[in-house]
N, C-alpha and C positions, 0 to 999 in steps of 0.2 A: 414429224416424219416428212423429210423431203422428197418429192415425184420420182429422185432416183433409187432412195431406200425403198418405197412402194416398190417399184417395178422390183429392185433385185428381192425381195420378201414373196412377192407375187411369184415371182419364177423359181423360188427354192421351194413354195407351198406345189408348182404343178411339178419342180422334180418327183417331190415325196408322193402323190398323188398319181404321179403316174406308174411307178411300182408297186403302189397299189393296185391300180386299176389292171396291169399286168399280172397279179398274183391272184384275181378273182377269178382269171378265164382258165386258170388249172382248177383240181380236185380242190373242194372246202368242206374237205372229211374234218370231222370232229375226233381229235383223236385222244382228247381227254377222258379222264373217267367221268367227268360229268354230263347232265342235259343240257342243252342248247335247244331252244327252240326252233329255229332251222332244221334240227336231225328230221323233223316232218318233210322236209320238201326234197323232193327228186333233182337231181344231182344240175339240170340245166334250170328249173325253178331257183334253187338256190343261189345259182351265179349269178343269176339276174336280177336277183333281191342283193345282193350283195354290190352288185355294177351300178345298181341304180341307187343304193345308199351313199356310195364312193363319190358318185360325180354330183349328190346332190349336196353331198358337204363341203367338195372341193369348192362348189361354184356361193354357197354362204362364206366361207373362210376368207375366198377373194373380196368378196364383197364387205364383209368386215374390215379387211385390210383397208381397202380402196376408200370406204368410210372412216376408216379410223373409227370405228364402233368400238366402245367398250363393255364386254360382256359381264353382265352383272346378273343373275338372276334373284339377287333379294329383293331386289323393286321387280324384276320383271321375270316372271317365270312362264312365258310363253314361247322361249326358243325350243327346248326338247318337243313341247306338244305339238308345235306348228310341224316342226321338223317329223315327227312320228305321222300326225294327219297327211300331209300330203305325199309324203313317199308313199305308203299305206294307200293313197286312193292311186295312185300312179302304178304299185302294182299291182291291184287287183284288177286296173283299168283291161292290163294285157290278158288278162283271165276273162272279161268279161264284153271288153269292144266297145264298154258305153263309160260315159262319166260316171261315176260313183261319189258318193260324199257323204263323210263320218261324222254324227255329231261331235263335238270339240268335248260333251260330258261326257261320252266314252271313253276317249284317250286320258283326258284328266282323272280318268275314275281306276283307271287302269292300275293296278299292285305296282306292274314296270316301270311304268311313267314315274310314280312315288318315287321306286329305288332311284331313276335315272334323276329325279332332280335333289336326291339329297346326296347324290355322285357327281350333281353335274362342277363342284370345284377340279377333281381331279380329271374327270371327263372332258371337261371341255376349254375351262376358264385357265389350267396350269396348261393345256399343248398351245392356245393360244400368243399367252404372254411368252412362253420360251423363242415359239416362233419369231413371236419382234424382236427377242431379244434372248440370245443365246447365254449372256450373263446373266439374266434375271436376277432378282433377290427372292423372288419365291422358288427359282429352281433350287439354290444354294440350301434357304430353307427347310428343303423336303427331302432332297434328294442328297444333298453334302454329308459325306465325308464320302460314303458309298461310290456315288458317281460322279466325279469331278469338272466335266463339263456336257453341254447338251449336243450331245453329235448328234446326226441326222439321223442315223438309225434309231439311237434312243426316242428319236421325237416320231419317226417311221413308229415303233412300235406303240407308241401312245396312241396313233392317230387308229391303229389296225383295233387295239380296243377299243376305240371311240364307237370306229364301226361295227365293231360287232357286238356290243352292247345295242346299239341304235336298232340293230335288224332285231335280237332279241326283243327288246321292246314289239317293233311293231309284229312278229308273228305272235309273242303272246297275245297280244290283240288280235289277229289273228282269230288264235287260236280257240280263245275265249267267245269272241260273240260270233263268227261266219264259221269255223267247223260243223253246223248243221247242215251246212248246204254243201248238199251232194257234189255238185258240179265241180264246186270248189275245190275239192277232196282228190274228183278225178283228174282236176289237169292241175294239180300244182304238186299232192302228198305223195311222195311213195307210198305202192299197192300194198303194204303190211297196216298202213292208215285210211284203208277207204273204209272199214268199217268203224262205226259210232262207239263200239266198247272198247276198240285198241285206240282211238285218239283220248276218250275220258280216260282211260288208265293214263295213258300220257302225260295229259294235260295233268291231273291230281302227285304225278309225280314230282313232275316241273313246278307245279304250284306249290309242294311241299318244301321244295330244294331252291325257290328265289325267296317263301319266307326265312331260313332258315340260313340264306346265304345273308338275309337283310340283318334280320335279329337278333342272330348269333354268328356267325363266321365275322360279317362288317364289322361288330366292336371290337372282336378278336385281332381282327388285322389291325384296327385304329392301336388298339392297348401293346401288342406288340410290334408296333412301328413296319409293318410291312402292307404292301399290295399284290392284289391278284389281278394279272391281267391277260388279256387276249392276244396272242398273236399268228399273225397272219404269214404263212408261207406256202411256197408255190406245191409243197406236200401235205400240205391240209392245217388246221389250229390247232394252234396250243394253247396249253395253259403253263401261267411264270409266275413263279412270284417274287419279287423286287422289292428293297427296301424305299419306301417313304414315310417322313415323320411328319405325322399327323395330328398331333396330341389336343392342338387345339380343337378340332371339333371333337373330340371326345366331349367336350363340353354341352355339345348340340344335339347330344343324345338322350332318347326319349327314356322314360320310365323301362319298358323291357328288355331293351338293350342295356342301362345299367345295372339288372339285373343279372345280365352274362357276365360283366366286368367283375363283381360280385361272388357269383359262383367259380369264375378263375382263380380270383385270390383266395377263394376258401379252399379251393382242389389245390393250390399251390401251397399256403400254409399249412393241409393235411399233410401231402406228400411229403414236405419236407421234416415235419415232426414224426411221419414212420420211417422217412431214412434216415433220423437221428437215431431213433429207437432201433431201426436194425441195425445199425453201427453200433451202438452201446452193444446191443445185445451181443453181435459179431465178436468186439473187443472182450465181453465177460466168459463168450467161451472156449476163448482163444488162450485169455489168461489162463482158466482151469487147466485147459489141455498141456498147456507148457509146465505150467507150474506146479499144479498138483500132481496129474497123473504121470509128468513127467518125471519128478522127485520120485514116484514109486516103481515107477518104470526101471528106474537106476538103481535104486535100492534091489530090487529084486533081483535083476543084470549082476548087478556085484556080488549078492548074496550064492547065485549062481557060479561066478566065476572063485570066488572063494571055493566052496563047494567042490570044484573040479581040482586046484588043487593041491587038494588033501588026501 
């Protein structure tokens, strides 16, 4: 890549970024049925975790470019953590006035952290490469027939789940090890979360609904060739779901998740042998109804109309 593809790559990454970074200073109401980690934080806390996610991906993204880095987390899986640690001490710095500093085995320990790096091909490594290259072979890949080329908006929306996955993350953590502390509670949570038993109800609910997004919904969407993803408008998030074929990491999945692949095909092969069975059955008393009782039906009708006459 030539100094003037950089630059025009670098300038299409601050377009996309910058309507970003304009769609975080409206409402970032959660308007899906699901939890979002974020639904804790007060409506100006939340921008701010969110502004401060945006520009700290915008300014790695460029730096990637200008590098020509290529993202690979098989050998190296310390981009998500890095990225989670130091946003993560940067906002609680504004909470608190002083340096703060996380140990790296918390983040890494973290449930989110897990999901976000066995995500991070579609997270991070698929908005990248389109980026440089709008033909890619891995957009064609994932995304062909469905969507036929990578406009800006489809790569806008990639990017908006990128970040709001990334904030999830770090409020799970969050949420996890500092919601004992008061203070914290008071200048960041909405006043329905300053007390201790309505953030644990929370937190067990959210913790219940990312296992259960990881263990079962993840193979679901891999086996049915679809994605869930985040996105970002100037009236709050949404949730989408878009097709990508993924089949190959279906491969990469663990003992419990093939599991769920498992219990699909056996709820799919039940289902379809009791809608064979109520179709027979359907068809057996369809037959009677015409054929037998209709035969008597007519018999009778005639025997009647004979009847009349005489």
């Amino acid at each position: 890549m030539n100094k003037i593809q950089k630059e025009q790559l670098c300038l299409k990454i601050s377009k996309i970024f910058t309507r970003l970074h304009y769609k975080t200073n409206f409402t970032m109401r959660n308007t899906s049925s699901q939890l979002l980690p974020t639904d804790l934080l007060r409506d100006n806390s939340k921008r701010k975790l969110f502004q401060i996610v945006a520009f700290k991906l915008e300014k790695l993204f460029l730096e990637l470019i200008k590098n020509e880095s290529q993202i690979s987390l098989k050998n190296d899986k310390s981009f998500f953590p890095n990225l989670i640690k130091f946003t993560t001490e940067e906002f609680l710095i504004s909470c608190y006035g002083c340096n703060i500093h996380i140990r790296p085995t918390l983040i890494n320990e973290s449930f989110y952290t897990k999901y976000l790096l066995e995500e991070e091909k579609f997270l991070l490594t698929i908005p990248l490469q389109i980026l440089k290259d709008s033909n890619s072979k891995i957009f064609y890949s994932i995304f062909e027939p469905i969507y036929n080329k990578a406009y800006d908006s489809f790569i806008e929306a990639l990017l908006d789940n990128l970040v709001v996955e990334v904030t999830n993350a770090i409020m799970f953590l969050i949420l996890n090890e500092f919601s004992f502390i008061y203070d914290l509670r008071k200048n960041f949570y909405r006043s329905n979360f300053l007390s201790l038993r309505n953030v644990e109800r929370f937190r067990n609910n959210l913790s219940w609904q990312v296992r259960v997004k990881r263990f079962i919904k993840r193979p679901g969407d891999l086996y049915n060739s679809q994605q869930g993803i985040w996105i970002i408008r100037t009236t709050g998030i949404y949730y989408r779901t878009i097709f990508a074929n993924r089949s190959r990491e279906l491969l990469k999945l663990n003992n419990f998740s093939i599991i769920t692949l498992l219990s699909i095909e056996i709820r799919d092969f039940v289902v379809s042998r009791i809608d064979e069975t109520i179709y027979l059955f359907g068809n057996t008393i369809r037959y009677t109804l015409t054929s037998v009782f209709g035969q008597v039906i007519g018999l009778v009708w005639r025997g009647i109309i004979e009847g009349l006459k005489k």
